[in-house]
LOMAR-904387 format. One record per atom (N, C-alpha, C, O, CB): x, y, z. Coordinates in pm, whole numbers, plus 50000, padded with zeros to 5 digits. Glycine has a CB too. Example, Ala and Ser with C-alpha at 12.3 -4.5 7.8 and 13.67 -1.06 7.14 Angstrom:
2
513194943150780
512304955050780
513204967050780
514244966850846
511314955350905
512854977550708
513674989450714
512905000350787
513415011450804
514084994050572
***
This chain:
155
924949855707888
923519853407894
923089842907793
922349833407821
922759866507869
923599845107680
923389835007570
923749816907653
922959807607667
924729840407418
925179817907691
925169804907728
924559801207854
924659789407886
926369800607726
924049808007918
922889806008025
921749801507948
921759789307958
922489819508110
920759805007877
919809803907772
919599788507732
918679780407742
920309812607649
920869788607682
921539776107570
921099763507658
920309754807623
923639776407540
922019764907824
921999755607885
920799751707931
920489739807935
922749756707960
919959762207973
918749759508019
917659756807900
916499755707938
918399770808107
917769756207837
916879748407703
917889733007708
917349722107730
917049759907498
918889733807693
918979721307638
918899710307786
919149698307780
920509720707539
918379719307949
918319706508034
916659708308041
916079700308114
919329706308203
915869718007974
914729714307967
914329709707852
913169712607823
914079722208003
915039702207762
914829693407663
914929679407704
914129670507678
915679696107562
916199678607783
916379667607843
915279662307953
914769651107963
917589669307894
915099674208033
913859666308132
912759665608098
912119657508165
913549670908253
911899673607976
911089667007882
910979658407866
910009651307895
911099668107801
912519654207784
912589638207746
912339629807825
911459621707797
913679633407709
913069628907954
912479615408059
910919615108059
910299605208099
912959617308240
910339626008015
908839626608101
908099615008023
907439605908071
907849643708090
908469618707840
908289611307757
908109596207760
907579589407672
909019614207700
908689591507890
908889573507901
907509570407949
907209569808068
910229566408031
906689568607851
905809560707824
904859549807966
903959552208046
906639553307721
905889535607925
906139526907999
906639524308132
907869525008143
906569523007947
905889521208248
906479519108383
906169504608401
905039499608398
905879528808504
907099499408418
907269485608495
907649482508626
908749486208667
908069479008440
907049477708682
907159478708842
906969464108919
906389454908862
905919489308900
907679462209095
907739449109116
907819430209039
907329419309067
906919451509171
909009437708902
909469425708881
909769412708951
909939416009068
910229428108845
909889402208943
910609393208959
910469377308882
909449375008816
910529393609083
911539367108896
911639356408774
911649348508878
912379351908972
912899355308653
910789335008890
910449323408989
911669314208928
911899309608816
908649315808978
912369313609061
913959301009045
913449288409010
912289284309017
914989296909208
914349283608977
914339264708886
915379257808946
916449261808992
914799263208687
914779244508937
915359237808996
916499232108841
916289236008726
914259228009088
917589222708881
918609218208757
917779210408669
916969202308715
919969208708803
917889211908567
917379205808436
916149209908409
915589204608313
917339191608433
915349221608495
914479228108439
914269238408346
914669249408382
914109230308503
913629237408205
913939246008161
913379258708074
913539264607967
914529241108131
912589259008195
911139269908186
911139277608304
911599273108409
909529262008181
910699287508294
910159297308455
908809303708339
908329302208227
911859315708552
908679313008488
908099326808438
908649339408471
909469341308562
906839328208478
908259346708407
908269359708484
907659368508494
907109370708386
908909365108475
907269379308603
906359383808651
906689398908703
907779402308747
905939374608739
905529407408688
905579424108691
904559426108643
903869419208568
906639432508620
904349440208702
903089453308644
903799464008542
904699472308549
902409464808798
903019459808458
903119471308387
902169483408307
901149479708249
903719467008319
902459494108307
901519508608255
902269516808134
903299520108075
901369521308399
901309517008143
901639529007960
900449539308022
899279536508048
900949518707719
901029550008034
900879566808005
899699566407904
898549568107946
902419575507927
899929564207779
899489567807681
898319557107651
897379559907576
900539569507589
898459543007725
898249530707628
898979526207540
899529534307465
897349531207564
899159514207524
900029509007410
899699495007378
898569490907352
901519509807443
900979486707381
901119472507382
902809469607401
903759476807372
900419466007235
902749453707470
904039454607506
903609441707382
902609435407348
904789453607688
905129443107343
904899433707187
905729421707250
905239411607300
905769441507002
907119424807238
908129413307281
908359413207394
907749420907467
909329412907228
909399403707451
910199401907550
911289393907517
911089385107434
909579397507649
912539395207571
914159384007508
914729388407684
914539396607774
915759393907298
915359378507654
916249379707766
917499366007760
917279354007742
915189379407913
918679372307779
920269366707758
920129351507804
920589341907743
921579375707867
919099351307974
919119340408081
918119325007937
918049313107967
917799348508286
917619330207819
916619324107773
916799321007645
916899331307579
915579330207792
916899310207573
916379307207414
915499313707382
915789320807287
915909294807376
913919315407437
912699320307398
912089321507439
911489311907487
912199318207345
911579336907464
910779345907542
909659350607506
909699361207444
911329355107568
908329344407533
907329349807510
906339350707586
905999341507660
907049346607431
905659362907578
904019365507622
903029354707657
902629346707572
903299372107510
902699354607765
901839341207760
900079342707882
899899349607983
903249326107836
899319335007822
897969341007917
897909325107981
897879315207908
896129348207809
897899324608103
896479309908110
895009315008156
894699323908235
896889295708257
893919303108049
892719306108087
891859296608107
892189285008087
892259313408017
890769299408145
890569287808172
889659284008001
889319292607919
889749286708338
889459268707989
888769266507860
887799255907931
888169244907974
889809260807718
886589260707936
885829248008029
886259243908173
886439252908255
886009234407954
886389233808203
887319231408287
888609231208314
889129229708425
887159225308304
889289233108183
890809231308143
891459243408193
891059253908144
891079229807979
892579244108299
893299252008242
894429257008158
895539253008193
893329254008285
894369266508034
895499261907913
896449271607935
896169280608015
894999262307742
897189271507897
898179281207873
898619288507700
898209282007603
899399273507936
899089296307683
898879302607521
899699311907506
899759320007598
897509309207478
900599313807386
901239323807417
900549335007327
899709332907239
902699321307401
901049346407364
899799359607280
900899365407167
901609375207189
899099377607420
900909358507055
901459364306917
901909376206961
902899381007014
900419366106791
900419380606903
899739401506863
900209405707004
899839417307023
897289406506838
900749401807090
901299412707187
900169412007349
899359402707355
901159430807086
900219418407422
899509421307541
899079434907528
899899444107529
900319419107666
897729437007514
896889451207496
897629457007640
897899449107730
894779449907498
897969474207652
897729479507778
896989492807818
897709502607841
898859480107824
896239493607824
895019503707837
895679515907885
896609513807963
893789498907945
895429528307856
896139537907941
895579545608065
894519550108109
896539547107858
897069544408097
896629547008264
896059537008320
895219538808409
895639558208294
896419524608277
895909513108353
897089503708396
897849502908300
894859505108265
897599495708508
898529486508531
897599478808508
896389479008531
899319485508648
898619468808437
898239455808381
899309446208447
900459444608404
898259455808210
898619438308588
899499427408597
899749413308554
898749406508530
899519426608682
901419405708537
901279399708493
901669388508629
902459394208704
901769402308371
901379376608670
901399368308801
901219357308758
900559354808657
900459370808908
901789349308827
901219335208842
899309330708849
898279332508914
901959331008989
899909324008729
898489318108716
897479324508610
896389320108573
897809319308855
898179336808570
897559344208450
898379352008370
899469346208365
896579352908489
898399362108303
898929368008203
901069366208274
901519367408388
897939387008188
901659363608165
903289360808232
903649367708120
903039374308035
904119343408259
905789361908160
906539363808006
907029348208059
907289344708174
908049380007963
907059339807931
907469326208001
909049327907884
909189330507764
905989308207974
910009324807999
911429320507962
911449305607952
911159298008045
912519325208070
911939300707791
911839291707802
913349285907743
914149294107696
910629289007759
913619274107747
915119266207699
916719273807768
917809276807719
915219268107493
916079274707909
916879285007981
918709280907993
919069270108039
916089286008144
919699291707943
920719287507957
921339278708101
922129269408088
921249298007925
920919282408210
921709278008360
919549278608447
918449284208446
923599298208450
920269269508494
919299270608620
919459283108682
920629286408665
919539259908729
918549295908778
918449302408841
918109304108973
916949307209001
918129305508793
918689303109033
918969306409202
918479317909272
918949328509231
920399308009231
917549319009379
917239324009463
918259336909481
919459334409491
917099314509555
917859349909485
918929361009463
919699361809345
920589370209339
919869360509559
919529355709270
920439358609138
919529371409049
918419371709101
920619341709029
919569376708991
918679388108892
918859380508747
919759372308728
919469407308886
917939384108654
917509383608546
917089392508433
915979397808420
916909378808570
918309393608338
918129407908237
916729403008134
916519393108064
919929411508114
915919415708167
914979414808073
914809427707959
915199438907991
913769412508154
914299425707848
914399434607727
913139438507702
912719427107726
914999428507604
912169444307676
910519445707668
910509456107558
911149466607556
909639451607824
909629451307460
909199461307385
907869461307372
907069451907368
909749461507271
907689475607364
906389481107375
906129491607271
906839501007236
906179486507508
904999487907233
904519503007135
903659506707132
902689500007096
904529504807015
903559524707182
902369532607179
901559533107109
901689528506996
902449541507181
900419539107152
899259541707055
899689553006940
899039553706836
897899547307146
900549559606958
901429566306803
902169558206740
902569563806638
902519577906820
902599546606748
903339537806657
904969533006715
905549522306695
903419546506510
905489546806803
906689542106844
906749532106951
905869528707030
907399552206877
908059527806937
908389519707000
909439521507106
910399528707078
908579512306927
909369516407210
910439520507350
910909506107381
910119496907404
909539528707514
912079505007380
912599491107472
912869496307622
913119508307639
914229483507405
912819488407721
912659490307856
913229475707969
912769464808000
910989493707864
914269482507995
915579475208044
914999467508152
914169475908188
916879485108098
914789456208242
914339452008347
915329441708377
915859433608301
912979448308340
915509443908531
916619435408601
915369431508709
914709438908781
918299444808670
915329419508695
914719413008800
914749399508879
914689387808840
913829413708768
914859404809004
915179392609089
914339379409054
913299377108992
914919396209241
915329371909125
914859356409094
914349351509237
915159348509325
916239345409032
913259350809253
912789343309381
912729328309410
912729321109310
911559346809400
912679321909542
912529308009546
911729300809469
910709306809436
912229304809648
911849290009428
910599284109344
909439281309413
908439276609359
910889271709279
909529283509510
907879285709595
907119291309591
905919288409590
907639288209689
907839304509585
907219319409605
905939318309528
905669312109425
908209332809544
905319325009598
903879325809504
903469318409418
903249321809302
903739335209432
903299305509471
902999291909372
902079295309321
901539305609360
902719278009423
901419285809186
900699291109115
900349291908954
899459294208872
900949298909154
902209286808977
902479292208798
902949281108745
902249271408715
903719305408758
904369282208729
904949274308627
905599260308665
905999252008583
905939282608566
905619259208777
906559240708817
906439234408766
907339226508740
906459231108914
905119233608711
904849217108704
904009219908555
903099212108525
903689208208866
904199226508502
903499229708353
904839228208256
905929233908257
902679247908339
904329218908182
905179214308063
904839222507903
903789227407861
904859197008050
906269221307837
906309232107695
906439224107618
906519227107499
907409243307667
***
């Protein structure tokens, strides 16, 4: 009876724990480049449970990965990357798309191809202070797809 007990606490500790994940990221994907390009974006929804902020982003495919908004300034439209992180309200998806809030990969090791995936790293931290990293594999679409964003915008 004891190791009946035992087991069943320690798999309702465990499924606790998953419940705990914070952060959902959903319909990833990274817009393909053509050779000698060496910028994309990348793009997904993401939610926090709790609220939080997603602070960073890195990824293997990239020199340097950061947060980025375009807005408009007058007539201009600029692009910026967001230091302090991306606020995420809770219980709210916050998307990020072409043409507004991204993660821009930039000084990219290889050009990326249509069907190839893209490891992404995300950190985020709750409105309690911790922090969760959150694994994302996301496809690489044509550089067409959902024009909008990054082709023709220079770093």
């Amino acid at each position: 009876m004891k190791h009946t007990l035992t087991t069943t606490a320690l798999l309702l500790a465990l499924a606790s724990g998953a419940s705990f994940a914070q952060t959902t990221v959903k319909d990833a994907w990274v817009r393909g480049t053509v050779p000698q390009q060496k910028a994309t974006g990348a793009f997904f929804q993401i939610s926090s449970a709790a609220g939080g902020k997603l602070l960073s982003a890195s990824s293997p495919a990239a020199g340097v990965v950061e947060i980025h908004e375009m807005a408009m300034d007058g007539s201009t439209m600029k692009m910026r990357a967001l230091p302090n992180g991306l606020d995420l309200p809770a219980g709210k998806a916050v998307e990020l798309k072409p043409g507004g809030l991204h993660v821009m990969l930039m000084d990219l090791k290889a050009p990326l191809k249509a069907g190839e995936s893209v490891d992404l790293s995300l950190v985020v931290e709750g409105k309690d202070g911790k922090k969760e990293t959150i694994a994302v594999k996301a496809p690489v679409k044509a550089l067409g797809a959902d024009a909008g964003g990054h082709g023709a915008h220079k770093h």
